[in-house]
KEKE-3310 file (N, C-alpha, C; in steps of 0.2 Angstrom, whole numbers, plus 5000, padded with zeros to 4 digits):
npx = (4992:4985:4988:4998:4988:4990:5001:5001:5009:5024:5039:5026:5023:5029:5024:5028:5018:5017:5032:5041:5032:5026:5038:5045:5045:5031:5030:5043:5059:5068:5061:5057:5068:5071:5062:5066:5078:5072:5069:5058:5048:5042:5036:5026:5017:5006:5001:5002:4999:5008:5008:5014:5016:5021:5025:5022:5024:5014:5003:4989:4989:4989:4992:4998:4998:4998:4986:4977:4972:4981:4978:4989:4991:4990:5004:5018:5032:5044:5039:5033:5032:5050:5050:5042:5044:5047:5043:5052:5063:5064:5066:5080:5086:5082:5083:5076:5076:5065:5045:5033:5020:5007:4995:4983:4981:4978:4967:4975:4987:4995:4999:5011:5018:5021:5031:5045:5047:5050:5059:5070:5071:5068:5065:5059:5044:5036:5036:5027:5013:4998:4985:4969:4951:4939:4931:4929:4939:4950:4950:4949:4964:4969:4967:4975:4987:4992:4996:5007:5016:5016:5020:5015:5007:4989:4979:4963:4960:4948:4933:4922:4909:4908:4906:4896:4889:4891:4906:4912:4906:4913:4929:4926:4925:4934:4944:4941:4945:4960:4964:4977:4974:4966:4963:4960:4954:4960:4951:4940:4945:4946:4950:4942:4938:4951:4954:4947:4948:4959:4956:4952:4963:4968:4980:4977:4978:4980:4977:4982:4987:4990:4996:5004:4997:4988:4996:5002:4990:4985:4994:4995:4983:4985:4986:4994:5001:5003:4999:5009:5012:5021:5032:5044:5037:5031:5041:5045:5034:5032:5043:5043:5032:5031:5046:5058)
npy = (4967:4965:4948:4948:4944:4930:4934:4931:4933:4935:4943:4954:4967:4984:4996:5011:5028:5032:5035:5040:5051:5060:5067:5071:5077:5070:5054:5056:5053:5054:5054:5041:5035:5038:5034:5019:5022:5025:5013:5007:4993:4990:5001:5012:5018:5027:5024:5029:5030:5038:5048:5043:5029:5025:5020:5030:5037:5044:5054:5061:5063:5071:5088:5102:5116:5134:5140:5128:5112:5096:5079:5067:5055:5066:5068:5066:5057:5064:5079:5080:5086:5087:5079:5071:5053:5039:5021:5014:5022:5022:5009:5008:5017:5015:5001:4985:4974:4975:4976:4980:4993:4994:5005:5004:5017:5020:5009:5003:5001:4989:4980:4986:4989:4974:4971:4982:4979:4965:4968:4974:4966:4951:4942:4950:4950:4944:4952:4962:4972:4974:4985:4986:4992:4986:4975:4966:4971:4966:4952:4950:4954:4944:4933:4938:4938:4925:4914:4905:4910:4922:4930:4940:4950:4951:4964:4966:4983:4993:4999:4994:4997:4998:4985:4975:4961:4951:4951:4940:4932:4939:4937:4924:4924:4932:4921:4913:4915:4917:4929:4936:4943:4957:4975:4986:5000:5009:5011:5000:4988:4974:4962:4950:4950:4950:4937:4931:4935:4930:4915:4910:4912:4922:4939:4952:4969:4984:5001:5019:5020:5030:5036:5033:5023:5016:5011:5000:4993:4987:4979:4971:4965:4955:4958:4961:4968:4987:5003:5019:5037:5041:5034:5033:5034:5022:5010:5011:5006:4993:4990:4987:4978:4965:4966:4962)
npz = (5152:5133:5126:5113:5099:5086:5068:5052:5043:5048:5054:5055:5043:5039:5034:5026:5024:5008:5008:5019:5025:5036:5041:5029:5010:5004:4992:4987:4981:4992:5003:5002:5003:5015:5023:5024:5030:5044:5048:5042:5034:5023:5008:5003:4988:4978:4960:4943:4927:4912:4898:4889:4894:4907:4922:4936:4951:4964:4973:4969:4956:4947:4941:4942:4932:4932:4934:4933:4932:4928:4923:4926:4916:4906:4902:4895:4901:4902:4905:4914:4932:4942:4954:4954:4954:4945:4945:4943:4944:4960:4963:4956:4965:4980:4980:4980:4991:4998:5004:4995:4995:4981:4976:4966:4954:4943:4929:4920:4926:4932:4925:4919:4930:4935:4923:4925:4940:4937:4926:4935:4944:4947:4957:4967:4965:4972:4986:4983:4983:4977:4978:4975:4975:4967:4969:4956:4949:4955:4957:4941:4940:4946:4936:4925:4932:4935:4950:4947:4938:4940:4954:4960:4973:4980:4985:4991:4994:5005:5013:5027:5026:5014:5009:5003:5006:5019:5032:5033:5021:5011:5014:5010:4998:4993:4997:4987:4977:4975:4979:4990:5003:5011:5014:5025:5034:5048:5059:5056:5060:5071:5085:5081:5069:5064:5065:5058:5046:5044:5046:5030:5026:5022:5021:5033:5031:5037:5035:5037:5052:5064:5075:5091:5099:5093:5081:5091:5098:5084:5080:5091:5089:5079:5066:5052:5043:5042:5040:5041:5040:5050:5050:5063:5074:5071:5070:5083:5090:5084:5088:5101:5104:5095:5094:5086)
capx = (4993:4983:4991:4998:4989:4996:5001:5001:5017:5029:5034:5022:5025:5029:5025:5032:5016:5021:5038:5042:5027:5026:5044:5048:5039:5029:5029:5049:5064:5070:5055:5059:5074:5070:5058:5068:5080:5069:5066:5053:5051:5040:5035:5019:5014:4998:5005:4998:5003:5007:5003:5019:5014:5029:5021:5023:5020:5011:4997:4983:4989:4989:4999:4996:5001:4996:4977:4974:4975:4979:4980:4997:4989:4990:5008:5024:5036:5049:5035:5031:5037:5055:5049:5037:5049:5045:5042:5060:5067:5061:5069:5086:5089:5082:5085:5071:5075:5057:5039:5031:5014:5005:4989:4982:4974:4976:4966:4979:4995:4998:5005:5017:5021:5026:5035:5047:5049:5054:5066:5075:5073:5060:5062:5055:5038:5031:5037:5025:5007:4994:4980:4962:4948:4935:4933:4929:4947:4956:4947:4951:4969:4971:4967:4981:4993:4990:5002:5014:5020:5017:5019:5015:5005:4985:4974:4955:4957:4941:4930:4916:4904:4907:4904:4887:4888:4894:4913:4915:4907:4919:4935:4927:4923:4942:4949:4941:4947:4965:4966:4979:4971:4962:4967:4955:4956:4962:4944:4939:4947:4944:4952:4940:4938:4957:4953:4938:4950:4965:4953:4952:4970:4970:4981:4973:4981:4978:4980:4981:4988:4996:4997:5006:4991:4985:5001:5003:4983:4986:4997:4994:4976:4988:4987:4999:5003:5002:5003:5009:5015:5025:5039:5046:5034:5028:5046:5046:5028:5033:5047:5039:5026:5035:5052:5062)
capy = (4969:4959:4946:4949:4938:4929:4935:4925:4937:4935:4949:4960:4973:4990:5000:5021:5027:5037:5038:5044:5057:5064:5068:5073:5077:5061:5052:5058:5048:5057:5050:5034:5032:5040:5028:5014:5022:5024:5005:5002:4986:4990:5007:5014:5023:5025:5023:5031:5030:5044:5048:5036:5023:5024:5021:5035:5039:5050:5053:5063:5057:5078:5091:5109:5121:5136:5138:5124:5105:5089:5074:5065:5054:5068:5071:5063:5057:5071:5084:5080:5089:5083:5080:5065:5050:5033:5016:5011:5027:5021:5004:5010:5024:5011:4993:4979:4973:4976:4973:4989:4991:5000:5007:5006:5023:5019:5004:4999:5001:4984:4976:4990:4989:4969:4973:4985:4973:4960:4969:4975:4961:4945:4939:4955:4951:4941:4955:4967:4970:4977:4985:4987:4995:4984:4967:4963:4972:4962:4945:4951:4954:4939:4928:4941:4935:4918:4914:4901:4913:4931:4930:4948:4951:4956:4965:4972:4989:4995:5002:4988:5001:4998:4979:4975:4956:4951:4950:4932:4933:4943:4936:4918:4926:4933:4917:4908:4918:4918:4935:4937:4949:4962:4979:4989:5006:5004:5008:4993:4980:4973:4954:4945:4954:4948:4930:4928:4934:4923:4910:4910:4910:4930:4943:4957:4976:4989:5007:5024:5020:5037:5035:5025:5019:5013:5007:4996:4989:4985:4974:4967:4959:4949:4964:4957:4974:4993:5011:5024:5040:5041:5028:5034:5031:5014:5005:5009:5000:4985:4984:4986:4973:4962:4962:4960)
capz = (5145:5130:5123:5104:5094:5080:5063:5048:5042:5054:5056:5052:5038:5042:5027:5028:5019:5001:5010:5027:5024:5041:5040:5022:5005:5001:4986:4983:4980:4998:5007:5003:5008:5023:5025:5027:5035:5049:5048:5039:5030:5015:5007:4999:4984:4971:4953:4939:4922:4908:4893:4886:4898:4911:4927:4941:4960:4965:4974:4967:4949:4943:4939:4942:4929:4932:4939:4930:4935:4924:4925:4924:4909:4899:4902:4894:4908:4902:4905:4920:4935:4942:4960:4952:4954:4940:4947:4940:4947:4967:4963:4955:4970:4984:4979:4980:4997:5006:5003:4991:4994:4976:4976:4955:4954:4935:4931:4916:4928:4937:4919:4919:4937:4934:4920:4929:4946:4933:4925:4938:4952:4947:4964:4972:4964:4978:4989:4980:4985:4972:4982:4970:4978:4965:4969:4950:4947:4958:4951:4935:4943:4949:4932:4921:4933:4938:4954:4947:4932:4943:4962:4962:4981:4976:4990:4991:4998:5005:5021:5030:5025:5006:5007:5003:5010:5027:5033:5033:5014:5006:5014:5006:4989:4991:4995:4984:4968:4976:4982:4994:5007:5012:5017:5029:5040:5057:5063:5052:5063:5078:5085:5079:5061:5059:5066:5053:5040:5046:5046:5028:5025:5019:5025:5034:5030:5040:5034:5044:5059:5063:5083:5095:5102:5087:5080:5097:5096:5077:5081:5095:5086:5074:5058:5045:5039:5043:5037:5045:5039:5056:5053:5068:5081:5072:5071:5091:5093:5081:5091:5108:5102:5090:5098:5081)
cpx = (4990:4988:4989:4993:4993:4995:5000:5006:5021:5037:5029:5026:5025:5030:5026:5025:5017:5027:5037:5038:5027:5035:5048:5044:5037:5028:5036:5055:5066:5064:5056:5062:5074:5066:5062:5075:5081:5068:5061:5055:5045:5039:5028:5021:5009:5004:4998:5004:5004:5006:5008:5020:5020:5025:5026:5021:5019:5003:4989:4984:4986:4993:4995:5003:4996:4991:4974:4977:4974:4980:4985:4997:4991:4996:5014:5029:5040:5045:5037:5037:5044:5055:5047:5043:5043:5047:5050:5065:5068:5067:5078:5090:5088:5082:5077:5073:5069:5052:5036:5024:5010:4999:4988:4978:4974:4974:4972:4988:4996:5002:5010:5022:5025:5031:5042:5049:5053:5057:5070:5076:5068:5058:5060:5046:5033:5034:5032:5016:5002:4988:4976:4958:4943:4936:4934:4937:4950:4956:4952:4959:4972:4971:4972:4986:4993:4998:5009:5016:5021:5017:5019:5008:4996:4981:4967:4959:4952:4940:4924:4913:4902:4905:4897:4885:4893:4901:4915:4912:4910:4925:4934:4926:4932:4947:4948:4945:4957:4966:4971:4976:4967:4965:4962:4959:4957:4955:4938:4938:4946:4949:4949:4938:4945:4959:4952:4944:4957:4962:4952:4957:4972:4973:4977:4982:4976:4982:4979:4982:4994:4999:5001:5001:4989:4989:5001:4996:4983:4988:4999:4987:4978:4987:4993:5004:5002:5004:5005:5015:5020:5029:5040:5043:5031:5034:5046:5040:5031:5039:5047:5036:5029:5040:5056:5064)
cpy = (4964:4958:4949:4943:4936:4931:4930:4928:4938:4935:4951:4965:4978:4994:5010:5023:5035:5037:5038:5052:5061:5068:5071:5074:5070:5062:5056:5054:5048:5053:5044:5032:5032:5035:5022:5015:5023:5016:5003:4997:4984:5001:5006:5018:5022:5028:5026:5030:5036:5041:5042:5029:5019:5026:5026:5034:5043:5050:5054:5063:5065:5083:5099:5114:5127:5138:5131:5114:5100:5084:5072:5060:5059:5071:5065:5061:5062:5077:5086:5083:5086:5079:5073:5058:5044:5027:5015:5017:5026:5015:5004:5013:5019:5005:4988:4975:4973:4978:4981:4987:4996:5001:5008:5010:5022:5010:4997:4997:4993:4981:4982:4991:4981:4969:4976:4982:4968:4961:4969:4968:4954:4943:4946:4955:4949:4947:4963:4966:4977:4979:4988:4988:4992:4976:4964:4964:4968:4956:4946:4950:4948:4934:4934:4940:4930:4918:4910:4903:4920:4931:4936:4945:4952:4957:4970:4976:4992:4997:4995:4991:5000:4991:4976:4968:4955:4949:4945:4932:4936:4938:4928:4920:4925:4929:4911:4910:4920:4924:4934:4940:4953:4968:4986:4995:5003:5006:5002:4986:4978:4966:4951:4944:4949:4940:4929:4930:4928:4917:4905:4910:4918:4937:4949:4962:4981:4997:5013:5024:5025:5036:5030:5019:5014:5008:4999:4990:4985:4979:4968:4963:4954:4955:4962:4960:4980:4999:5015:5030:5043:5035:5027:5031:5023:5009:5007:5007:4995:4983:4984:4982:4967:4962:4961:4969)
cpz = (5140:5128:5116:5102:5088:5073:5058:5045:5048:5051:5052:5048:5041:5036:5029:5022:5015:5006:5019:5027:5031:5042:5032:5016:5004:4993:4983:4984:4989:5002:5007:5005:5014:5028:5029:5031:5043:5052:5046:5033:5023:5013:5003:4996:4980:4964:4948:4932:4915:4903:4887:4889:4902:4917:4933:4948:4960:4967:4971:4959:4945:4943:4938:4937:4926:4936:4937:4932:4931:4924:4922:4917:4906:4897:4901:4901:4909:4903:4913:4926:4939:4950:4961:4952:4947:4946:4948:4944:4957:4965:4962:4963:4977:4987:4977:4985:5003:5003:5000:4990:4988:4977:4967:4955:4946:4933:4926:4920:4929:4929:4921:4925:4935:4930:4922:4933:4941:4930:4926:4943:4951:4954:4970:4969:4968:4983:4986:4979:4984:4975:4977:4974:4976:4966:4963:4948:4948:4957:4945:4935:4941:4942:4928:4926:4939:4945:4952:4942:4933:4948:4964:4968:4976:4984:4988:4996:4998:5009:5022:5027:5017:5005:5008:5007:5017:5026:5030:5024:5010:5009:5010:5000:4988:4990:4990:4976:4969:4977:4989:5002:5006:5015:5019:5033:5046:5060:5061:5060:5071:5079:5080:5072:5060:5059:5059:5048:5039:5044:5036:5023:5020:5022:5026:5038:5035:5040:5039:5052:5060:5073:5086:5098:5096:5083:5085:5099:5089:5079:5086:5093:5080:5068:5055:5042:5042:5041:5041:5041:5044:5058:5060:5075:5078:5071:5080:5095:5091:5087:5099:5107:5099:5095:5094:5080)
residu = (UNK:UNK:UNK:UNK:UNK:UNK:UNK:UNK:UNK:UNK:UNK:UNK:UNK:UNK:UNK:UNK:UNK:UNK:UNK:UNK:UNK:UNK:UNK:UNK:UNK:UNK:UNK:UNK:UNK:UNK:UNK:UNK:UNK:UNK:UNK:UNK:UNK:UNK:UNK:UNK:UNK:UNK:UNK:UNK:UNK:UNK:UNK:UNK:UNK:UNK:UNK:UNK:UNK:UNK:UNK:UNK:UNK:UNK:UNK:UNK:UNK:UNK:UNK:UNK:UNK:UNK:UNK:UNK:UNK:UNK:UNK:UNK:UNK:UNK:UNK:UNK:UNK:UNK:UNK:UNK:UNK:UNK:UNK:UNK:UNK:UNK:UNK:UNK:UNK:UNK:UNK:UNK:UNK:UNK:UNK:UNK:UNK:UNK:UNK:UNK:UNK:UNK:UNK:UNK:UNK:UNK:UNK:UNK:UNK:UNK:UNK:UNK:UNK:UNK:UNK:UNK:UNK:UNK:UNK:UNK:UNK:UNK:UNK:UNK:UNK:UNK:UNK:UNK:UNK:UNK:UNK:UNK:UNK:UNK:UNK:UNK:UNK:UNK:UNK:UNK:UNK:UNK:UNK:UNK:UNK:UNK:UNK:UNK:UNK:UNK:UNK:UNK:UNK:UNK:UNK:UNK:UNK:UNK:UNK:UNK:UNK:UNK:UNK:UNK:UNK:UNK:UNK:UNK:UNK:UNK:UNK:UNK:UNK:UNK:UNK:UNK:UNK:UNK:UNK:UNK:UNK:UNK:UNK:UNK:UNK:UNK:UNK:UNK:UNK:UNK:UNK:UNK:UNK:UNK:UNK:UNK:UNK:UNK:UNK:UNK:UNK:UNK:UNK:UNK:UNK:UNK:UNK:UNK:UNK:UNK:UNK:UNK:UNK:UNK:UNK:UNK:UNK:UNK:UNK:UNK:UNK:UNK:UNK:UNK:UNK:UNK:UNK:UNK:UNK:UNK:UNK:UNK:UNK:UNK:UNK:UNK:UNK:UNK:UNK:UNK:UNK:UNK:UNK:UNK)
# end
């Protein structure tokens, strides 16, 4: 059997992603919980914001009424359908105990999202990890919430195939500008991908791992973090692999 290597999160995240999605509607208070009932030890959602600027979950950030489809901007919170949870609604119902990983489909949300964490819980802000798809965003990010006044989490989400300069180039840009990590698909990663990010002191995410096989490789190359809309089978890798 390879040996695991080593994390720089220890443990490794186990994020339930939108909820316990394979199991329940994703993106619904119910999902969540179920999530972490199953044992996971963070959650995912993508946030969008409305048209009174009350951050949402949801994924496709739209709202069908009728044959017609709108986006959740153009829609008050009290509009919106009831199924749609708020930031604050997630945190109320399931605490601030465990690592919440956001995706900003809206490029305004992430003040909204600190705002929120900070109301309810300050010290869950380091336990809160803002995934950007632009590295100029996440730059930009990183200088509106300096680390020693917002310990909010920050990650490049991306594919290899979208980054124009080599591996090892991006993870030294990322860490030069304080980025936390990175957060790649699971055919992204290999060992020595998560060495070379390790190396430069940045965690490396690993999304879409729906299998046990995948889940069990993840983790055994040292990956920091993982999605999985199959809680269930990926709290019985972590704790095949892991051990906690």
């Amino acid at each position: 059997m390879q040996q695991r290597l080593p994390s720089l999160l220890d443990p490794p995240i186990t994020f339930g992603h939108r909820g316990a999605r394979a199991h329940a509607p994703e993106n619904t208070l119910e999902s969540f919980e179920l999530a972490l009932r199953l044992g996971a030890s963070g959650l995912e959602s993508d946030v969008w914001l409305t048209a009174d600027r009350i951050a949402v979950l949801d994924h496709d950030g739209v709202v069908r009424r009728g044959v017609r489809r709108r986006p959740i901007s153009e829609f008050t919170r009290a509009e919106l359908p009831a199924h749609i949870p708020t930031l604050f609604d997630l945190l109320e119902r399931c605490g601030t105990e465990y690592a919440l990983s956001l995706d900003l489909k809206d490029p305004e949300s992430a003040a909204a999202i600190v705002d929120v964490v900070r109301n309810t819980d300050e010290a869950m802000l380091e336990r809160v990890w803002l995934c950007e798809a632009s590295f100029e965003r996440v730059v930009e990010l990183r200088t509106a919430f300096p680390v020693d006044s917002t310990p909010v989490r920050l990650l490049q989400t991306t594919r290899l195939d979208r980054i124009k300069e080599t591996p090892e180039q991006r993870a030294a840009a990322l860490s030069l500008h304080g980025i936390d990590g990175i957060n790649l698909h699971r055919t992204d990663w290999n060992g020595g991908l998560v060495a070379l990010v390790h190396r430069f002191g940045l965690m490396a995410f690993g999304w879409d791992m729906q299998l046990e096989h995948e889940l069990r490789d993840a983790l055994r190359m040292g990956l920091d973090a993982v999605y999985s809309d199959h809680v269930d089978t990926m709290i019985d890798a972590f704790h095949d692999e892991i051990g906690t």
